[in-house]
N, C-alpha and C positions, 0 to 999 in steps of 0.2 A: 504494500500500500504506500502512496506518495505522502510524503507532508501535507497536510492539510494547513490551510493558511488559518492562522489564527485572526489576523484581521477583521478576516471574514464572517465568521461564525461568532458572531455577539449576540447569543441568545438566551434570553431570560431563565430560561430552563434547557440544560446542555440535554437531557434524559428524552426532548424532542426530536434532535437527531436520530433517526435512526439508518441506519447504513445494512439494512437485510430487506428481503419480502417478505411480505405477509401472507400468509399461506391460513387458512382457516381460523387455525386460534393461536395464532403465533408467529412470531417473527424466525425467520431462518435462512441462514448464509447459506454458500452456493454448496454443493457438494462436496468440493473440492477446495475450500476456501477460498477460491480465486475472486480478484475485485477487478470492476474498471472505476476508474478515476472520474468524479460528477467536476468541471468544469463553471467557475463563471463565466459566461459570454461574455461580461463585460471586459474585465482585465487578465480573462484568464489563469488567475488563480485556484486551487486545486480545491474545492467547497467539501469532498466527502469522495464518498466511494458507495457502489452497485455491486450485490454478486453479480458474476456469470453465470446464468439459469444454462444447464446443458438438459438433456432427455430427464437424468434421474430426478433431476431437478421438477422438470412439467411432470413426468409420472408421479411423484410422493403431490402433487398437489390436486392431480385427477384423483387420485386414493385419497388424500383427506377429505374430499366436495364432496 
């Protein structure tokens, strides 16, 4: 995972952030722990991180619906 810019992220409650999908009744990273990098358009600094959803990823979430 990249440095997140501190700048950036001035939020009254950090526990907002969250950096996984939401999958039925819970939050959860990729499989693989792998991330991509969430971007500001504006100046380009690094705001957060996305898993990488691969198959096992959409299968565990077709099984929890």
């Amino acid at each position: 995972m990249s440095q997140l810019s501190q700048s950036t992220l001035q939020l009254s409650n950090p526990d907002l952030l969250k950096q996984q999908c939401f999958i039925k009744d819970g939050w959860h990273a990729a499989s693989d722990d792998s991330t991509i990098d969430v971007s500001n358009p504006f100046n380009g600094d690094i705001i957060g991180t996305v898993p990488t959803n691969d198959r096992r990823c959409e299968r565990r979430g077709y099984r929890l619906s």
